[in-house]
C-alpha positions in Angstrom: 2.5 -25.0 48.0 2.6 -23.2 44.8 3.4 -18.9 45.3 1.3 -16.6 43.1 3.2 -14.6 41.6 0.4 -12.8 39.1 -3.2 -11.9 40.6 -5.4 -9.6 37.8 -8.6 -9.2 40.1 -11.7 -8.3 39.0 -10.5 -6.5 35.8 -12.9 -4.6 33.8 -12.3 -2.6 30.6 -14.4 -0.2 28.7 -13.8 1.3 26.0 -15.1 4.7 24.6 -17.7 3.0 22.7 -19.2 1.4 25.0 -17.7 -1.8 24.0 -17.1 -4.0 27.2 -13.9 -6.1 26.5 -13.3 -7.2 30.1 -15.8 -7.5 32.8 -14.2 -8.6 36.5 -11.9 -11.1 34.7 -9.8 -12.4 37.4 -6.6 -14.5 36.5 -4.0 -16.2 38.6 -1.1 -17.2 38.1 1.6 -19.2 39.7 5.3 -18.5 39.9 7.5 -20.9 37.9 4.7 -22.3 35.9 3.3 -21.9 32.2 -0.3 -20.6 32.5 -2.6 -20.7 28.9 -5.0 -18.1 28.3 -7.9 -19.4 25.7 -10.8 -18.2 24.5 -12.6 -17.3 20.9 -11.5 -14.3 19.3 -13.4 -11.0 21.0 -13.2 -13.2 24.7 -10.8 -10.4 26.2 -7.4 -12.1 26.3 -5.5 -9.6 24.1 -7.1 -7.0 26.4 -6.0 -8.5 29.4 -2.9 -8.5 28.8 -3.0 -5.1 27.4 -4.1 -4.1 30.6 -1.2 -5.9 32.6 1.7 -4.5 29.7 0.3 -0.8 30.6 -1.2 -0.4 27.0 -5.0 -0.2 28.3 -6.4 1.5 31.9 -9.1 -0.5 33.3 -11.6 0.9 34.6 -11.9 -1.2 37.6 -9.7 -4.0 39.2 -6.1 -4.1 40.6 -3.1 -5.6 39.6 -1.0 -7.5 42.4 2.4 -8.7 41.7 4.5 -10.3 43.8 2.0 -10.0 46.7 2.5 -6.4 46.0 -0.9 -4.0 44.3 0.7 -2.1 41.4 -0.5 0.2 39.4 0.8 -0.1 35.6 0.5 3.0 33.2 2.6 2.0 30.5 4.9 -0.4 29.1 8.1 0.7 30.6 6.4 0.7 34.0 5.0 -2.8 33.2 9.0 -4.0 32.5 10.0 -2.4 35.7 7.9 -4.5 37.6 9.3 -7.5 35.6 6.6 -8.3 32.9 7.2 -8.5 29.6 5.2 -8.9 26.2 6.2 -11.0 22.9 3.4 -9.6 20.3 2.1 -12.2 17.6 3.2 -10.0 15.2 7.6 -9.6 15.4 8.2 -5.9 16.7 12.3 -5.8 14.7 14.3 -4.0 12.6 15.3 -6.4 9.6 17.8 -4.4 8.2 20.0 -4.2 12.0 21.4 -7.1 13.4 20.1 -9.5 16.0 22.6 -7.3 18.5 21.1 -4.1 17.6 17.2 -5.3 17.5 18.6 -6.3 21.2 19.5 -3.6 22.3 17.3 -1.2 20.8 16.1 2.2 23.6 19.5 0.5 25.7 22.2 1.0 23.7 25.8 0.8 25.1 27.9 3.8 24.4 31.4 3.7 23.9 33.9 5.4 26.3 33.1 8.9 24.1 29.6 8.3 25.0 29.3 9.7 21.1 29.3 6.3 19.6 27.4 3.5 20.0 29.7 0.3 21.3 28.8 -2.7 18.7 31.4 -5.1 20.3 29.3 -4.6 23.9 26.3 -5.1 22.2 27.2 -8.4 20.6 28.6 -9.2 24.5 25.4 -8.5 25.7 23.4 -10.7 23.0 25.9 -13.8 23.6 25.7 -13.4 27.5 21.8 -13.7 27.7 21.5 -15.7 24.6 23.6 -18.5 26.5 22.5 -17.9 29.9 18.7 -19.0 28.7 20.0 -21.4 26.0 18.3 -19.8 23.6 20.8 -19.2 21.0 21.3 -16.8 18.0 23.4 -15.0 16.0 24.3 -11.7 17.3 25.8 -10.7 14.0 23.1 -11.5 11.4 20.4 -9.6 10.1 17.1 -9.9 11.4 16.2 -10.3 7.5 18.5 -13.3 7.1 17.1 -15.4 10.2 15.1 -17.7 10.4 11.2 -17.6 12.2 12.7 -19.8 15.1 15.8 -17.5 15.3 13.6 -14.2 15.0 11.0 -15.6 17.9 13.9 -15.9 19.8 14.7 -13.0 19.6 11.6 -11.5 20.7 12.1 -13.8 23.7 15.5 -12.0 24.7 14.3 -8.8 24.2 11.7 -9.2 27.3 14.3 -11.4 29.0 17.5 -9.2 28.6 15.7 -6.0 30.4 14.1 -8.4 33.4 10.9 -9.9 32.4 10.3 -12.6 34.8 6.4 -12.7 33.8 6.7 -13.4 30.0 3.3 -13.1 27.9 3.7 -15.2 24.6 0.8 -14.1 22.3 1.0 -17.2 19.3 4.5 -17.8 19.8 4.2 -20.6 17.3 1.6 -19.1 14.5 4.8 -19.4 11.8 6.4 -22.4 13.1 6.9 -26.1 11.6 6.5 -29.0 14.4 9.9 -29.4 15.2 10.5 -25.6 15.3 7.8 -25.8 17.7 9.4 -28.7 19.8 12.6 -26.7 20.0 11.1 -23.9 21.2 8.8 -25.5 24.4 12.0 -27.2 24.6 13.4 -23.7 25.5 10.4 -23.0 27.3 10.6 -25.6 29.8 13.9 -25.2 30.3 13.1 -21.1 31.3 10.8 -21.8 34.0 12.7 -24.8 35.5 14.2 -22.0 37.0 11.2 -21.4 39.0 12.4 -17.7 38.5 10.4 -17.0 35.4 6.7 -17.3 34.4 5.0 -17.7 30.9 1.1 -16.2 30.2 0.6 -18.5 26.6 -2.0 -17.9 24.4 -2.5 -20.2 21.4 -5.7 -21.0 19.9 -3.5 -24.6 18.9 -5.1 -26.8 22.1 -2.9 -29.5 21.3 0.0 -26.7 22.0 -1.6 -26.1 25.3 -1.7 -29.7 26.4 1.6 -30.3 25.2 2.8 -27.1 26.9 1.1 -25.7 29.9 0.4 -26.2 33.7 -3.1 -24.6 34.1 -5.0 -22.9 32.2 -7.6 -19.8 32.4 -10.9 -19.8 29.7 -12.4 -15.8 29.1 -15.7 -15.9 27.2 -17.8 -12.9 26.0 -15.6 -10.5 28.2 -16.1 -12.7 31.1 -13.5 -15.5 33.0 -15.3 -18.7 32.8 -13.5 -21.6 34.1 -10.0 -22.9 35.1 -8.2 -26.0 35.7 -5.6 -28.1 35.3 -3.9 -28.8 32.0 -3.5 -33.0 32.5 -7.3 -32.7 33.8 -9.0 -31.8 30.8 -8.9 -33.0 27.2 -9.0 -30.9 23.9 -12.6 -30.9 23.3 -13.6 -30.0 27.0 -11.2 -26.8 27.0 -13.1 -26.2 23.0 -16.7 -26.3 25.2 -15.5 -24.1 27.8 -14.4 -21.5 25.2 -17.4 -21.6 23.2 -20.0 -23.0 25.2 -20.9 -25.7 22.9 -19.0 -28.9 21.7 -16.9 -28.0 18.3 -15.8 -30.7 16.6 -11.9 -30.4 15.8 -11.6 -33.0 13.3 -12.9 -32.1 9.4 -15.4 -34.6 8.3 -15.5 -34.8 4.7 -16.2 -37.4 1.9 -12.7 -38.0 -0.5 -12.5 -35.5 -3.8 -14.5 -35.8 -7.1 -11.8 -33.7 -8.7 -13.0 -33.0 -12.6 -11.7 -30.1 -14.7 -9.0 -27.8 -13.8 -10.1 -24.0 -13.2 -6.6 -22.9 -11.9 -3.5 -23.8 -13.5 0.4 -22.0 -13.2 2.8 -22.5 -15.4 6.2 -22.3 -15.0 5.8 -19.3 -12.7 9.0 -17.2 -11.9 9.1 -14.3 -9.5 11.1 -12.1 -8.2 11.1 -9.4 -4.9 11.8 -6.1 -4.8 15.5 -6.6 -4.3 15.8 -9.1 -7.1 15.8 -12.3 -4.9 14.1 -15.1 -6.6 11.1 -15.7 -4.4 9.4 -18.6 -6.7 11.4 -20.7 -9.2 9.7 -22.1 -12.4 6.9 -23.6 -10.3 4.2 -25.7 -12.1 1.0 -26.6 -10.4 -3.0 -26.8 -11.1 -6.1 -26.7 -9.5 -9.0 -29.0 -10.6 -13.4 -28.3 -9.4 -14.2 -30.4 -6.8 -10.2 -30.1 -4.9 -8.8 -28.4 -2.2 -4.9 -27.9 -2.9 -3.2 -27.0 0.4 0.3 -25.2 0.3 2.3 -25.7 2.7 5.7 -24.2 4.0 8.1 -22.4 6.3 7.3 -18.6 5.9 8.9 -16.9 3.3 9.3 -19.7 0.2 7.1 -17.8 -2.0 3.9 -18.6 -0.3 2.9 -14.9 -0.2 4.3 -14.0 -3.3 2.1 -16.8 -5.3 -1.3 -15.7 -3.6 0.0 -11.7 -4.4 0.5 -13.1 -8.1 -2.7 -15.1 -8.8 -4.7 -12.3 -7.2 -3.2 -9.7 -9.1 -1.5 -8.0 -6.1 1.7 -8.7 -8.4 3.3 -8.7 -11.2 5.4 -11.9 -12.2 8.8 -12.4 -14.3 7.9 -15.1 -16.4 5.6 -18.4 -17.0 1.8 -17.5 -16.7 -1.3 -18.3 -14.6 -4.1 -19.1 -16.3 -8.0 -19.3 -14.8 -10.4 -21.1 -16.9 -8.2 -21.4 -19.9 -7.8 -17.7 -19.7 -4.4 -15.7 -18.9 -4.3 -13.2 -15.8 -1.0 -11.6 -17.3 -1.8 -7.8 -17.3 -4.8 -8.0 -15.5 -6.8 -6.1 -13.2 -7.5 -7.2 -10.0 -11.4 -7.0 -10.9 -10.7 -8.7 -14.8 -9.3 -11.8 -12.7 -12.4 -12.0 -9.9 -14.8 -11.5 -12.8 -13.2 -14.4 -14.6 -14.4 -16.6 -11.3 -12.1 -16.1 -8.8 -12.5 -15.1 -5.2 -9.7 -14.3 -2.3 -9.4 -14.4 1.3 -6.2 -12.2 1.8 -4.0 -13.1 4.6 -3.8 -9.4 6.1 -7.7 -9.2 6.6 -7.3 -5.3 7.4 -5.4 -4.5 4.9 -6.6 -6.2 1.9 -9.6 -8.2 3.2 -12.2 -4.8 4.8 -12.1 -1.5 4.6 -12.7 -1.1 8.4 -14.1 2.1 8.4 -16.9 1.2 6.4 -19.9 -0.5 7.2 -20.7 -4.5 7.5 -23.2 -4.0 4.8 -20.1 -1.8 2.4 -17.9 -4.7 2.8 -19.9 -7.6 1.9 -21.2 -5.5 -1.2 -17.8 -4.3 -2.5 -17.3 -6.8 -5.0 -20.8 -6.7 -6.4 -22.9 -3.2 -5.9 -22.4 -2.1 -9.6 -23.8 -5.1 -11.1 -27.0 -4.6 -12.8 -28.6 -6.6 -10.4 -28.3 -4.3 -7.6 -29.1 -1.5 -9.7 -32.7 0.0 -10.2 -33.9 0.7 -13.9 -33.0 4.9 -13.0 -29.4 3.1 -12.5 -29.8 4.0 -8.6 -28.5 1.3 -6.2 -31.3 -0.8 -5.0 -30.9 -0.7 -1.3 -33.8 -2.7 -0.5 -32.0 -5.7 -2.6 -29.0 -5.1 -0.9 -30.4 -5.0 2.4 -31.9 -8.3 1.7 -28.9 -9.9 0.5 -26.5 -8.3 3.4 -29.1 -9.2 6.1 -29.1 -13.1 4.7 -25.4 -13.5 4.1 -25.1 -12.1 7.6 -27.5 -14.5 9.3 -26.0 -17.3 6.8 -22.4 -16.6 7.5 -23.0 -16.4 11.2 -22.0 -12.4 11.7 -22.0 -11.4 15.2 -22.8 -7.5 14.3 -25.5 -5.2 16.3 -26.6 -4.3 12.9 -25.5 -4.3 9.0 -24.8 -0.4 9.2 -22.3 -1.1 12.3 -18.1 -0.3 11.3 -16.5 -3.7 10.3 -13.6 -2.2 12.8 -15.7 -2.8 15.8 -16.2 -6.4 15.3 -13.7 -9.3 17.0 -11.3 -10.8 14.4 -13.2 -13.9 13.6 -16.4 -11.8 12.8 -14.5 -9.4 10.6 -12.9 -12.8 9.0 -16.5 -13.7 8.3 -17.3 -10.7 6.5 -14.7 -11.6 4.6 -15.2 -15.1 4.2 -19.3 -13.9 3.3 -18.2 -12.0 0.3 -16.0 -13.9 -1.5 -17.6 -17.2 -0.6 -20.9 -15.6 -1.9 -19.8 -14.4 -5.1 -20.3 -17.7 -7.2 -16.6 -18.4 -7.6 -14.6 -21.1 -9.1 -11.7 -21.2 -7.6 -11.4 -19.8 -4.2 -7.7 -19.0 -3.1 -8.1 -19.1 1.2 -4.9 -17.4 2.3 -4.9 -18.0 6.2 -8.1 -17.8 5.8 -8.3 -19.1 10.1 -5.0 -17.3 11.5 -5.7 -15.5 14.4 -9.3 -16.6 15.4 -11.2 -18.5 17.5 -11.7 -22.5 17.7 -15.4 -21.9 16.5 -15.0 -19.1 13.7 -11.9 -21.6 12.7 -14.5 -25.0 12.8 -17.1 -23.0 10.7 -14.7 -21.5 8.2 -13.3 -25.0 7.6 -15.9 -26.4 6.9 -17.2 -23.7 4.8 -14.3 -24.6 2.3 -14.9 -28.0 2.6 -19.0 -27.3 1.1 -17.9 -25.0 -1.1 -15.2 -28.1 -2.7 -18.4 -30.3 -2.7 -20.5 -27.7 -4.9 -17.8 -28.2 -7.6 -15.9 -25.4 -6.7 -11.6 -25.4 -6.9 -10.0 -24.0 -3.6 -6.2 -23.1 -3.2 -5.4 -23.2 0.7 -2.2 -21.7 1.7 -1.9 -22.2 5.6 0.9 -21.8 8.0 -1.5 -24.0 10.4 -0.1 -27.9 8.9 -3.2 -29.5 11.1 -5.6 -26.8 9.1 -3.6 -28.1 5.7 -3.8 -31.5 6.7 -7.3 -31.7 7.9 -9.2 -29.5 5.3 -6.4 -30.4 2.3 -7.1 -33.9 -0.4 -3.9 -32.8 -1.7 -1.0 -30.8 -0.8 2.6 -29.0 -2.2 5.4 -28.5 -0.5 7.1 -24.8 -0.8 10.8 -25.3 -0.2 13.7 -23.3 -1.6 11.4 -21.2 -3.2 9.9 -24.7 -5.7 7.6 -27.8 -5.2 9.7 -30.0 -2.7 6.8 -32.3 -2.9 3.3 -33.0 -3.8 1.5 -35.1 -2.0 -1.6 -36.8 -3.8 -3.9 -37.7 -0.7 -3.1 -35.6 1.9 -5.0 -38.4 4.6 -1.8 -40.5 4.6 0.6 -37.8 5.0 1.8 -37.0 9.2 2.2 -33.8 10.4 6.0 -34.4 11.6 6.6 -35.6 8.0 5.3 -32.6 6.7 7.5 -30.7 8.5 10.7 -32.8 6.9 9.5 -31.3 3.4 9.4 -28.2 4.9 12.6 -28.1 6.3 14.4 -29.8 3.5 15.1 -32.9 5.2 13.6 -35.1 2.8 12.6 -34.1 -1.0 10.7 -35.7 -3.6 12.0 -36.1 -7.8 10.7 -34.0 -10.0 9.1 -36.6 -11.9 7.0 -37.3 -8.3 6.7 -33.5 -8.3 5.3 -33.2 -11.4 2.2 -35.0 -10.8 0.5 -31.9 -9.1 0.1 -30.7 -13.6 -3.0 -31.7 -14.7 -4.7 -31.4 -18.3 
């Protein structure tokens, strides 16, 4: 009979606003086994397990590990009773060493106790880095591994100071398919122990099949079903997130491609430190196209979209939208020229979260004349109007216009986002993960979205660490490898995911003269 090993009974949070994240959310969990945790974007999970790391106090509940009520206050509490936390985002050091990251707030002294002892640290690394099979290079920089190696990483760190109960929160948002294989590899091989336990959460539902025991749905705040993995397909865990069916499978008519809007030109860039991130890559956009970019994380992907938006400056070749070059421009000359941008850090570059719903969605447009009154006042009423439409349009889940974008879940501030620039009458659109991090039903509407907007005649450039998002909402696709085009693939419905994953890695490569193909006049 199988031993719980994790009970969260009853939870519920509330936060100072009022804002109910969990309401008597109970989950369960069995030792030895790998438990998903789904549910759309603003469902609770992240608070959950905020609450059992000791980042949040609920106000009601209790906590029972090992049979045994605890009572969690704060992270290091939560390690001492054997839980640890791998955030979606890497918590490391780049410039230290794997051994160092490892080590970091337990760091071996040296008989002196002055200094620290490197060669015990490296010990360490190699001990647990063997003892789970999850090997790595205690002497590299975090800045020179790969994503595998640095996930990894953020494994041992939990592992080497006791977890037993391991949260993974989209272990495998950066991964190719046969990174990801390797790792639930490792995975599988952690709890065959029957010592350890893994909380997943992925909003990838062919990850949790492929993966996971049981699973646990939270909707609105609220724990809404369980049940076992091999009992239930994709679509009937999608319905018991959302509440609906969502169809996971793009629909769409093949491409009418015409004119190009977008097209780059022998495009050279280099970082900060002088490494060449992009190297003499050629490519163009045409209306009526989608033209996904795929590839592992960090070939240049984020140093194109920084480029054609105008977040950087490049070394040599020029980018050119309608016929017109964005060298020297502002970021507002190149979105008046027709071009619209969903940034891949959403709070950063995508809201100002402080600001209103209605701020956001007008911050490309108020000081048009159209939104301006003959006394060159802004026309509220106009706005109102418009914000109020684009909200109801764009499916905002917001108590009013007026309400801070930072108080929304991440697929409604994504919709803000996606409102704006998908409203502002754009040729080409450039969707930087424009679905990372968001719920199954955000992610089905924004898709297809993209898809309408390619239909109207517009040009959209999709850069996606997500392949099945690339291959679904993609009629043709490059391949970012070694910092060029490793390949270009003209209809993107005949291309596999595992194959895509061999460009990726480097295992196969196209000609140039193949390559070349993606340039058109």
């Amino acid at each position: 009979m199988a031993q719980e090993v994790l009970l969260m009974d009853k939870i519920t949070k509330v936060y100072a606003n009022g804002f109910v994240a969990n309401q008597d959310v109970t989950l369960s969990v069995n030792k030895g086994e790998i438990h998903a945790l789904v549910g759309e974007n603003g469902a609770g999970k992240t608070t959950l397990m905020k609450v059992l790391f000791g980042i949040e106090q609920p106000e009601g509940g209790r906590i029972v590990i090992d049979g045994k009520e605890v009572q969690i206050h704060n992270p290091l509490e939560a390690i001492q009773y054997g839980v640890g936390m791998v955030h979606q985002h890497f918590m490391q050091v780049p410039s230290l060493t794997v051994a160092e990251n490892m080590v970091l707030g337990m760091e071996p002294k040296s008989k002196s106790k002055i200094f620290l002892d490197k060669a015990e640290m490296i010990r360490m690394t190699e001990e647990v880095s063997k003892k789970y099979n999850l090997i790595v290079d205690p002497t590299l920089k975090i800045e020179d591994c790969s994503v595998v190696a640095k996930q990894k990483v953020e494994i041992l760190k939990a592992l080497i100071r006791g977890a037993k109960i391991l949260i993974l929160d989209e272990p495998t948002a950066v991964l190719t398919p046969q990174e990801t294989d390797e790792l639930f590899v490792e995975l599988k091989n952690l709890v065959a122990d029957g010592e350890h336990t893994i909380v997943f959460i992925s909003h990838k539902l062919h990850e949790v099949k492929a993966l996971c025991d049981r699973l646990t749905v939270l909707r609105l705040g609220k724990s809404v079903g369980k049940a076992n993995v091999a009992d239930v397909t994709e679509a009937d865990i999608s319905r018991m997130m959302v509440g609906r069916d969502v169809i996971l499978e793009i629909d769409k008519e093949p491409a009418q491609p015409k004119e190009t809007v977008l097209k780059v030109e022998h495009l050279t860039i280099h970082n900060d430190f002088g490494k060449t991130m992009l190297n003499d890559v050629n490519f163009s956009v045409r209306k009526g196209e989608i033209l996904g970019v795929a590839g592992v994380e960090g070939n240049g992907q984020m140093e194109l979209a920084e480029a054609i938006s105008g977040l950087r400056t490049f070394n040599h070749g020029d980018i050119k939208i309608n016929n017109t070059s964005i060298k020297g421009k502002t970021v507002r000359q190149i979105r008046e020229l027709g071009f619209s941008h969903i940034n891949e850090d959403r709070m950063t570059y995508g809201v100002a979260d402080k600001a209103s719903v209605k701020n956001n969605i007008m911050a490309d447009r108020y000081y048009k004349k159209e939104y301006l009154t003959r006394h060159g006042l802004l026309d509220h009423k106009k706005i109102d109007a418009e914000v109020d439409e684009l909200i109801k349009k764009f499916l905002v889940k917001t108590e009013t216009r007026d309400e801070q974008v930072k108080m929304l879940s991440g697929g409604n501030i994504q919709k803000v986002v996606v409102a704006r620039e998908f409203s502002s009458d754009p040729d080409i659109i450039l969707a930087d993960q424009p679905t990372r991090g968001i719920d199954v039903g955000a992610t089905e509407f924004i898709r297809n979205q993209l898809v309408a907007l390619r239909d109207e005649g517009k040009a959209v450039l999709l850069i996606s660490a997500d392949l099945n998002e690339v291959l679904e909402v993609s009629d043709s696709i490059i391949v970012l490898n070694n910092n060029e085009i490793a390949a270009y693939i003209e209809d993107a419905s005949k291309l596999e995911e595992y194959e895509l994953g061999e460009y990726m890695l480097g295992v196969k490569q196209m000609t140039a003269e193949e390559v070349a193909k993606v340039v058109h006049d």
